[in-house]
N, C-alpha and C positions, 0 to 999 in steps of 0.2 A: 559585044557578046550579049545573048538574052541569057537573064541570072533566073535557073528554077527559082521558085520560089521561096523554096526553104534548101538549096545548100548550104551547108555548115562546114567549117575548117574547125579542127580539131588539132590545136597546138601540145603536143606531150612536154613534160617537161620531166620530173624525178617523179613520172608517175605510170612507169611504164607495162600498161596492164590494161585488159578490157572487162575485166570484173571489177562489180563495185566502185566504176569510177564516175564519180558525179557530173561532171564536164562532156564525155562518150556519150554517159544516158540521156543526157540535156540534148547534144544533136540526135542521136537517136528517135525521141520524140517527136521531132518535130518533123521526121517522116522522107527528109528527103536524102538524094546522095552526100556522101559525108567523106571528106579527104583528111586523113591523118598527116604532122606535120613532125618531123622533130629535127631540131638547129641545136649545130654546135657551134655556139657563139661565145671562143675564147675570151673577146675583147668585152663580154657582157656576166661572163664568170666571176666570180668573188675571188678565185684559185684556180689555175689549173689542176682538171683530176690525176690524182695520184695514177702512179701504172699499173700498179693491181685494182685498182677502179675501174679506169679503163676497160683492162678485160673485163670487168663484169658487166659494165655497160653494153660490150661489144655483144657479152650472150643474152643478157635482158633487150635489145633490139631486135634481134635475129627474133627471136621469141614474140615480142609483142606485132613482127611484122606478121608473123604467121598465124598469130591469131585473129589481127586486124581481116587478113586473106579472108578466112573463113568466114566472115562479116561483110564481107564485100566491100571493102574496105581498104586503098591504098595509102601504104606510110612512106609519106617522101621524105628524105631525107637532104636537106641541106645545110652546107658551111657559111658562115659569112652571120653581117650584124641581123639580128634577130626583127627588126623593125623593117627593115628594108625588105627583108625576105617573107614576112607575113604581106607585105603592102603588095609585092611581086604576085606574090599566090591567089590572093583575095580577085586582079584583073584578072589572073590564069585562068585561076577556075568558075567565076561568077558567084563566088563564097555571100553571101546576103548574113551569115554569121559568125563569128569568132568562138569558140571555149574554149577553159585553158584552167588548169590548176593555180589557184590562188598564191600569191607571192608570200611567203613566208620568213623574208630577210629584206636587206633594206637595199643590197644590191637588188634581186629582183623587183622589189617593187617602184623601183626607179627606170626597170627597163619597161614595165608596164606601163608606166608613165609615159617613157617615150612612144611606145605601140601606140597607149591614144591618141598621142599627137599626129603622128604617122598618119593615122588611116581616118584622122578627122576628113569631114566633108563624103564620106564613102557611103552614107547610110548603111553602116554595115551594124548589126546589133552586136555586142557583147557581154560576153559572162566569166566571171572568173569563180573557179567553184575551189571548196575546201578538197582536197584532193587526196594528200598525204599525211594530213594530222587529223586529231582530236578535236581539236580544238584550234581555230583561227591564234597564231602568234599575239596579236592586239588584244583577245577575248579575254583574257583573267586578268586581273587589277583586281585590290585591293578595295574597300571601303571605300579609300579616300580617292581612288583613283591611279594610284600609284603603282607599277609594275610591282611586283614578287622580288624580294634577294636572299629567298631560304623555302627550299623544297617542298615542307612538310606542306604549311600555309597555303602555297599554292595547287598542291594536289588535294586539298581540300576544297580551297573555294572550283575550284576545276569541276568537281564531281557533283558540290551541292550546285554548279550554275544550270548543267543539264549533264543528261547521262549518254554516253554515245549512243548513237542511232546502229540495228540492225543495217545489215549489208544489202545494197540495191538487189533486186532479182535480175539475173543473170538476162544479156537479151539474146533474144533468139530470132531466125532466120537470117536472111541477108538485104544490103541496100542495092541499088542498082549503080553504074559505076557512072564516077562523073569527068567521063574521058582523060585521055593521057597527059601527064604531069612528070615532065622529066627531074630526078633528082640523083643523087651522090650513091655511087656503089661506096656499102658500109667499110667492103676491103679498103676502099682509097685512103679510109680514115685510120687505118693502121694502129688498131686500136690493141690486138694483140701483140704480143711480140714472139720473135721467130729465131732469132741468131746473136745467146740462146733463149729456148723456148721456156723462160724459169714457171710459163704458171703452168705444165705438164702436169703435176699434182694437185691441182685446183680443183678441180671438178669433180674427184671424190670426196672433197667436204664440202660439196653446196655444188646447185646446177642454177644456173641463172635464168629468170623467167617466170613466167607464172605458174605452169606447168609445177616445176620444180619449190617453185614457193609453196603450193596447196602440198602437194607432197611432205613436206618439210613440217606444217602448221599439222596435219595430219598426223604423223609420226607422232609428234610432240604432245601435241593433245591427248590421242590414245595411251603412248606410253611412258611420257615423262616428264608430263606435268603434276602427277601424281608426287610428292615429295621434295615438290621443287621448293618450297621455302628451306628446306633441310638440307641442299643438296645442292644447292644452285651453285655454292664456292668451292663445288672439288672437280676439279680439272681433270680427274681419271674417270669420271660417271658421267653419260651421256644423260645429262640432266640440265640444258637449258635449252633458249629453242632453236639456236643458230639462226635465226628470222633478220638478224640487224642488216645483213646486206639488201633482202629481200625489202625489208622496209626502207631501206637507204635511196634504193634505185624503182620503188613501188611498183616491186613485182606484186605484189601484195597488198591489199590499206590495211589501217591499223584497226578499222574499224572488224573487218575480217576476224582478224589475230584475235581481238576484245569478242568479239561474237565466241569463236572456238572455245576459249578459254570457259565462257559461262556454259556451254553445250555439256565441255567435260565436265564442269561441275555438277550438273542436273544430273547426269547420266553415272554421278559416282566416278567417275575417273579422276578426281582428284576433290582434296577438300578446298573449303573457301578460303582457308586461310594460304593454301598452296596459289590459287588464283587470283587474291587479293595480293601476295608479293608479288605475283607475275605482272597486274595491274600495274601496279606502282612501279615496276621497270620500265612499263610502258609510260607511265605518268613521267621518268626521270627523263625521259627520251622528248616527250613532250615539253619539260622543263627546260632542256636545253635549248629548242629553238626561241621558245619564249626570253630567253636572256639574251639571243645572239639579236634577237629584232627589237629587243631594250637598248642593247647596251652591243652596237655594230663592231665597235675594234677588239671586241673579245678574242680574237684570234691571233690580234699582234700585241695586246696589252694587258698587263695585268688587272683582275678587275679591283683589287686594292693597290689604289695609288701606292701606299706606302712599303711596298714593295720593291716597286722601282729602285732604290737603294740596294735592294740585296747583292750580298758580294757572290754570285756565279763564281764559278772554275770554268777554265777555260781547258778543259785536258782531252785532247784528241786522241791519245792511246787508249785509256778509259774507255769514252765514248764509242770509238771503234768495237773495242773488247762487248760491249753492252747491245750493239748491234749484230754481233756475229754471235752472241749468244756462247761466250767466253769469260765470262766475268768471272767465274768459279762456285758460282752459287747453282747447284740445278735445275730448282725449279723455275730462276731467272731466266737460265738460260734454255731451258724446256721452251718457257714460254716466246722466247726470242726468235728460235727456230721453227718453234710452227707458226709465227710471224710469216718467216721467211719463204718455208716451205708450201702453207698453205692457203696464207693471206687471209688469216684468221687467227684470234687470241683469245683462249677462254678470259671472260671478265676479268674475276678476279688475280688473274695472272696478269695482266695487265697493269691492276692497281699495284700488284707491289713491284714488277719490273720499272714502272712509270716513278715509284716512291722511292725506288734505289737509288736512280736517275739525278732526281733533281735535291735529295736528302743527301744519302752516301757518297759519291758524288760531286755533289752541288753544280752541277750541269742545269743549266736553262731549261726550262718544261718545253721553251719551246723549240729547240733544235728536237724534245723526244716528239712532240705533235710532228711535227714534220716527218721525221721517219714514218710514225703510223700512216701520217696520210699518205706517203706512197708507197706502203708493203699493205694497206690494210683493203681487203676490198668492200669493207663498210663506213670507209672513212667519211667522217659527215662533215660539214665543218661545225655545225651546233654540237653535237656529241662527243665527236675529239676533242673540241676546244673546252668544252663545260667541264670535261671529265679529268683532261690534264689539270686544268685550274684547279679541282677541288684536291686532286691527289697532292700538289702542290702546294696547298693552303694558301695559294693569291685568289682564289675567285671565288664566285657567291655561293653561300651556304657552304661552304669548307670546311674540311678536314681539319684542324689548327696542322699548322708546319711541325709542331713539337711532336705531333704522333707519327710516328717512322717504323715502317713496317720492318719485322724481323723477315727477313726470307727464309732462315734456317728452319722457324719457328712455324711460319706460315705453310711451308712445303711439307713441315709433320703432321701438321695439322691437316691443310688438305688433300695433303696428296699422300697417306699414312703409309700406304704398303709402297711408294715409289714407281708406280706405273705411268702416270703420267709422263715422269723423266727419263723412264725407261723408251718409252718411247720414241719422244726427241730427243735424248741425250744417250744413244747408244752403247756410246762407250762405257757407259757407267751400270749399263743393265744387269751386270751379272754381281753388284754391288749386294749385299740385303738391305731390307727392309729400314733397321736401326742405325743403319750408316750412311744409306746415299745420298739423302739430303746436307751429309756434312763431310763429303771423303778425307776433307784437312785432317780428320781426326780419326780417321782409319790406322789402324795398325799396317805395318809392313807387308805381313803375309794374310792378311783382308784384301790387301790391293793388290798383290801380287796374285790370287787365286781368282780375281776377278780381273785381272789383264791392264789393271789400272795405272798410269803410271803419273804420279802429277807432274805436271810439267814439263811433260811430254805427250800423253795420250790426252791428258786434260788439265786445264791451268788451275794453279794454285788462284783465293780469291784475289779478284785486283785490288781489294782495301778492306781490311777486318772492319769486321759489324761494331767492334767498342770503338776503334777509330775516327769508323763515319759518321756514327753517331754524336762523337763527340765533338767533332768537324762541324756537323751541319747545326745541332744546338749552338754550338759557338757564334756561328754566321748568322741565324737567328738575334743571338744578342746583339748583335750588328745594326740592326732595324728597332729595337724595341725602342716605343717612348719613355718620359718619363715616370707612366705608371707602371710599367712592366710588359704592358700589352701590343698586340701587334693588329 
């Protein structure tokens, strides 16, 4: 085959998007036709994607093939090992160069290893660009050279190392096509699911794709990033930016997000201090991969040894009960069901369904990662794993274990007039305001005039808060050294 001279293969990977992606505008450049690639390579995966991923995956494809179209621009899509099927493409099409989002874990960056090996001797050029972070996973160390194991430290040197760069300018026109390239109808991958259809409510909280990500960042920016450091932990105020899936599957870069965020600030839409917290959720998102390509088995291990010890409960009624969003606590179980229902969890609903879990409890953090990762459709594996860890107080920069969130406590606070539980937890809607976060302690004819019936329409809690508390401090002393500490 005669190879033009600049076709480029464009391998996607968690970066599924033709704005702002540094690896598209690198072929792009260089002028000539350009074939889009994207492989589902189980046996090169860290995890299998959870099933609410999946679906999002399925609608951020659909999306970036359509955008690709307009670019002139085909996305093939194949199954099979990732090395084999780039080496395949590069004779197919007369590819003269490779790009491709930079490996940011140490599973991928061992399958790039193999890719070079693969396609040594091809003269083929390649590039691997920053794609979906901030900041290269490698790029922040310490003074001494030493990875980061505490947030603050590291979203500092992060910010004094360089500042993100503005977003690429968008490209425009079309390439010429670099003839036909058979690949995988995206149906075959059966990515959705059908019988039954449980993600049918999905889509009205988040549309997958790009399209639907600028939408999203848009909303946000104009109207609710204004108040977001005040506002960010109450689950009945549409006040955070729902962007994690969109950044998970980069409908989106971060760099974008980081851009918007300073736009609204100029323009008075929110203050700096609104935009600076916004920041630093972006930095803890950052922080996470940086520990998962520190320190790899964060997913299966605690990141304090000393841990290991801890005496778990093994209660599968329990657990069940915290899954189906039946524990007896509302806003726990608020949060469990729009889990379910929409494959999404406000933040901070999260941290204390997650700190019930592995506190009140004493269930494993990670049978609760696991469930997120297949109910959540932003399931990452740096972000789930970082974030259980710290709710847990085994991993870096943690919460201590002794802090154990009150749910009673936390659902008045955030959720003060009860609409968030109202919500997901319907049966309790006709509850007021100063009771529904605690119906155990409703009077008779309170529950009776709200249709409530505990232990039948809705369960009494599976383990009092002075109980577990005093359960999980126990177990705690289980682990302590001989100075007290853990």
């Amino acid at each position: 085959m005669t190879r033009p001279a600049t076709t480029s293969l464009v391998w996607f990977r968690d970066d599924l998007r033709v704005s702002d992606h540094p690896a598209l505008a690198a072929a792009w450049a260089k002028g000539g036709p350009i074939i889009a690639v994207y492989i589902m390579d189980k046996a090169a995966a860290r995890r299998p994607l959870g099933a609410a991923a999946r679906w999002w995956l399925h609608g951020s494809l659909v999306n970036l093939r359509k955008n690709l179209a307009a670019l002139g621009i085909p996305l093939i899509l194949r199954r099979g090992a990732t090395a084999t099927i780039l080496n395949e493409l590069v004779d197919q099409t007369g590819a003269t160069s490779l790009v491709h989002g930079r490996a940011v874990d140490d599973v991928a960056a061992r399958l790039e290893a193999d890719i070079r090996q693969a396609l040594r001797g091809k003269g083929l050029e390649m590039n691997a660009c920053l794609t979906n972070l901030l900041y290269g996973a490698d790029e922040v160390r310490s003074a001494s050279g030493d990875p980061y194991r505490v947030f603050s430290p590291f979203w500092r040197a992060a910010l004094a190392s360089k500042q993100p760069r503005p977003p690429i300018a968008p490209l425009r026109g079309q390439r010429a096509g670099a003839g036909e390239v058979a690949g995988d109808d995206l149906a075959a991958w059966h990515l959705l699911p059908s019988r039954p259809d449980w993600a049918a409510n999905f889509v009205a909280h988040g549309t997958p794709g790009e399209e639907g990500a600028a939408t999203r960042l848009d909303a946000f920016a104009e109207e609710e990033l204004r108040g977001y450091a005040d506002n960010r932990d109450r689950p009945d105020l549409p006040s955070t930016s729902r962007l994690s899936a969109h950044l998970r599957f980069g409908d989106i870069s971060p760099y974008q997000v980081w851009q918007a965020a300073l736009v609204a600030q100029e323009r008075g839409l929110a203050s700096s201090r609104d935009v600076q917290k916004f920041q630093a959720e972006l930095g803890w998102r950052e922080f996470a991969h940086h520990l998962l390509w520190q320190f790899p088995e964060l997913e299966r291990r605690n990141f304090q040894p000393r841990f290991d010890a801890f005496p778990w409960r093994d209660d599968e009624p329990a657990f069940i009960a915290w899954t189906r969003g039946m524990t007896g606590y509302p806003i726990i179980d608020a949060g469990m069901r729009q889990l379910w229902t929409t494959g999404f969890m406000h933040n901070r609903v999260r941290m204390i369904a997650a700190s019930f879990l592995v506190k009140h409890l004493l269930i494993d953090w990670r049978r609760g990662e696991q469930w997120f990762w297949d109910t959540l459709v932003d399931a990452c594996p740096a972000n789930n794993t970082a974030s259980w860890q710290w709710v847990a107080g085994t991993g870096a920069d943690a919460a201590p274990y002794f802090r154990i969130f009150n749910p009673l406590l936390q659902g008045v606070k955030f959720d003060p007039q009860g609409d968030y539980v109202r919500r997901f937890v319907p049966e309790l809607a006709r509850l007021p305001a100063d009771i529904i976060h605690r119906p155990w302690e409703a009077g008779g004819l309170i529950l009776a005039d709200a249709g409530v019936r505990l232990g039948k329409t809705y369960p009494y809690p599976v383990v009092s808060l002075e109980e577990g508390r005093a359960r999980a401090l126990a177990a705690l002393a289980c682990i302590q050294d001989e100075r007290g500490a853990v």
